[in-house]
C-alpha positions as CSV (number, residue, x, y, z in Angstrom):
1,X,28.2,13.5,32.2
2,X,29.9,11.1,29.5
3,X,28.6,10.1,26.5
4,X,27.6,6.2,25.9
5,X,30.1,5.5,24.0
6,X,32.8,7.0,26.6
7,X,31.2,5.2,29.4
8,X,31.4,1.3,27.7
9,X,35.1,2.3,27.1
10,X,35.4,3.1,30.6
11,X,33.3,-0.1,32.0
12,X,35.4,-1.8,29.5
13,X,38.5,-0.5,30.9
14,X,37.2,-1.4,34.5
15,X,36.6,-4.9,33.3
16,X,39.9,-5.7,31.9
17,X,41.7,-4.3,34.8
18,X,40.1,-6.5,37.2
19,X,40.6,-9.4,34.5
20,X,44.3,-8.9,35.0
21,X,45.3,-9.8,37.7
22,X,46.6,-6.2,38.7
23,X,47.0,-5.3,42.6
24,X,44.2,-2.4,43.2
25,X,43.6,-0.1,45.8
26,X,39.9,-1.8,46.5
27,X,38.8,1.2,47.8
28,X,39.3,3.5,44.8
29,X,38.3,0.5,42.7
30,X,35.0,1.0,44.3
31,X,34.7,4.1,43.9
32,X,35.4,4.5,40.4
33,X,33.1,1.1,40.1
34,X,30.2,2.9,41.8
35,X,30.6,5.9,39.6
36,X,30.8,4.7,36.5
37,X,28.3,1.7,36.6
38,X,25.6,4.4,38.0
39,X,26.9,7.0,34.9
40,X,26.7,4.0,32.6
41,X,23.2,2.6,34.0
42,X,21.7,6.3,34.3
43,X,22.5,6.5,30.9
44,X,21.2,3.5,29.5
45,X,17.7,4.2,31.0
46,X,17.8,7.8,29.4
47,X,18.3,5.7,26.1
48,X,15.6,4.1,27.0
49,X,13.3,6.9,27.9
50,X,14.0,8.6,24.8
51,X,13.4,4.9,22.6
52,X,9.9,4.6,24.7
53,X,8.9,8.2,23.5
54,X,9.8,7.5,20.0
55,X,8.5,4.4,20.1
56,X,5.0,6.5,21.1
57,X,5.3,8.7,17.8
58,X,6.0,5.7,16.0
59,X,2.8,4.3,16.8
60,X,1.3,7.5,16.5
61,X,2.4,8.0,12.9
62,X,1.3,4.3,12.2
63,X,-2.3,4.6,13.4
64,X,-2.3,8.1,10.9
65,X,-0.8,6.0,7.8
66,X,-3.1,3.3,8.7
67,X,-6.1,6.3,8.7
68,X,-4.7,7.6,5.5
69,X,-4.6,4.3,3.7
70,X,-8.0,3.7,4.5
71,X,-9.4,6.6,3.3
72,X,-7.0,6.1,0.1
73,X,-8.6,2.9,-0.5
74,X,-11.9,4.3,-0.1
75,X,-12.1,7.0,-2.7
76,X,-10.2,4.7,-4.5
77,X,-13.3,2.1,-4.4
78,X,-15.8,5.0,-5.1
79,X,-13.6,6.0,-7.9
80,X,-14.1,2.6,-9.6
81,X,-17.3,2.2,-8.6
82,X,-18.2,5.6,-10.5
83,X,-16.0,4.2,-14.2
84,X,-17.8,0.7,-13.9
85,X,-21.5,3.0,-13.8
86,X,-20.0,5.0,-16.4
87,X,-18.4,1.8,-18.6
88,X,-21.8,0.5,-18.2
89,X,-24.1,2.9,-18.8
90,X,-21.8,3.5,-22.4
91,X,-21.6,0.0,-23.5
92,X,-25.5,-0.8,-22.6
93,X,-26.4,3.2,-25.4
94,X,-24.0,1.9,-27.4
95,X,-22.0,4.8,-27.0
96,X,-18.2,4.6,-27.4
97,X,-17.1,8.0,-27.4
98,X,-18.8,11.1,-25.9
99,X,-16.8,14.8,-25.9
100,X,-18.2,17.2,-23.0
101,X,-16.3,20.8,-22.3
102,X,-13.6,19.8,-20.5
103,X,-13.3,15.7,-21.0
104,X,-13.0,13.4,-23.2
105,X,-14.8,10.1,-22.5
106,X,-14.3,6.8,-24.6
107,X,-14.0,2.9,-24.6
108,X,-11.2,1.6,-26.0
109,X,-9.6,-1.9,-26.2
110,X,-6.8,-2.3,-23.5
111,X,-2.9,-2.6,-24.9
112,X,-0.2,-5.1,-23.8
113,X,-0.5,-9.0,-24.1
114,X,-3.9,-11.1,-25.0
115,X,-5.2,-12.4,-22.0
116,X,-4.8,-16.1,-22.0
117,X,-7.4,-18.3,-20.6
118,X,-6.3,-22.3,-19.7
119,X,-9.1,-24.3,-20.1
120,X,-8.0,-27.7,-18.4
121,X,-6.2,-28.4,-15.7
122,X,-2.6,-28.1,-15.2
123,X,-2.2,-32.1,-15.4
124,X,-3.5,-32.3,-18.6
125,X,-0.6,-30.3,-19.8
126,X,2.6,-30.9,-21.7
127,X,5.4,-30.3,-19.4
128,X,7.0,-27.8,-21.6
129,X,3.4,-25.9,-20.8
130,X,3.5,-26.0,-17.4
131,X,6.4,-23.9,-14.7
132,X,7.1,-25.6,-11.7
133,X,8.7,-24.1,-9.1
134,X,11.0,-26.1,-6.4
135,X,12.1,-24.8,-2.8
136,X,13.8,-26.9,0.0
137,X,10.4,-27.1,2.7
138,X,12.0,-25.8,5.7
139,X,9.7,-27.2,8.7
140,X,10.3,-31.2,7.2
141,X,14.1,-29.9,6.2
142,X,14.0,-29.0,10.7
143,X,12.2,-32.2,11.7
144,X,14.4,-33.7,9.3
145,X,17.7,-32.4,10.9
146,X,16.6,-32.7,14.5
147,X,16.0,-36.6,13.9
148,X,19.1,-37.1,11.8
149,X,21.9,-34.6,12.6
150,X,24.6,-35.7,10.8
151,X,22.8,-35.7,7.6
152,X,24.6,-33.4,5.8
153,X,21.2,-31.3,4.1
154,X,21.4,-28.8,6.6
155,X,22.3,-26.9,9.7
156,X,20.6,-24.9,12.5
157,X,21.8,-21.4,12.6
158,X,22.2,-19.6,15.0
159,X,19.3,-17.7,16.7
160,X,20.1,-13.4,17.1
161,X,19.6,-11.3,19.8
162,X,17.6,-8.4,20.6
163,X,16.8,-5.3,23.2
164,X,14.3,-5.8,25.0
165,X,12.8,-2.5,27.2
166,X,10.0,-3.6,29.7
């Protein structure tokens, strides 16, 4: 049986024959039709077999990642929750540092920048204190288009395709 690619060239080939205009012996025409189309179609739904079954393990491997991630998160939570009751329990003795057998536990200041805190609202700011960002607004930019087309702002694209397997 021929490969995919082979049978589109052939389909191909079919098509442009009876595109030209060419005299054909309808009968082997046919033939060759009936052959190919049913290579070409078997084939596609073996593609699609095989896509539906990786689709499956795809799913699969998400529900694991999804399984993993949780429990991540979760020892991830209890490990926080375990430094905040240790952070506490040091800052309420007054205890900064304490050296065990195999750790070394301390409280120390945190590096990088000083936190800044605004305390009024942006408004009451100079301008050279505040960042504004600007982006076109897409939805009004659509209505916008739809109502006036010749506008010159914008235009609608084009919308893509996809494969669909049912």
């Amino acid at each position: 049986m021929a490969n995919l690619y082979e049978l589109t060239g052939d389909v191909l080939k079919l098509q442009e024959l009876l595109e030209s205009g060419e005299v054909v012996d309808t009968e082997l025409l046919n033939d060759v039709l009936a052959d190919t189309t049913e290579d070409y179609d078997d084939k596609i739904e073996s593609y699609a077999k095989i896509i539906k079954n990786l689709s499956g393990d795809v799913d699969a491997l998400k529900a694991e990642a999804d399984r993993i991630t949780t429990r991540r998160k979760a020892l991830e939570n209890n490990i926080a929750a375990l430094k905040a009751r240790m952070f506490d329990s040091m800052k309420l003795t007054g205890k900064t540092k304490i050296k065990g057998a195999l750790f070394t536990v301390s409280i120390q200041a945190n590096g990088g920048k000083i936190p800044v805190i605004v305390d009024v609202s942006t408004d009451k700011l100079p301008d050279e204190l505040v960042r504004i960002e600007e982006k076109p607004d897409l939805d009004a930019i659509a209505k916008y288009i739809t109502e006036n087309p010749d506008c010159g702002y914008g235009h609608f694209g084009e919308r893509g395709e996809s494969l669909r397997i049912k």
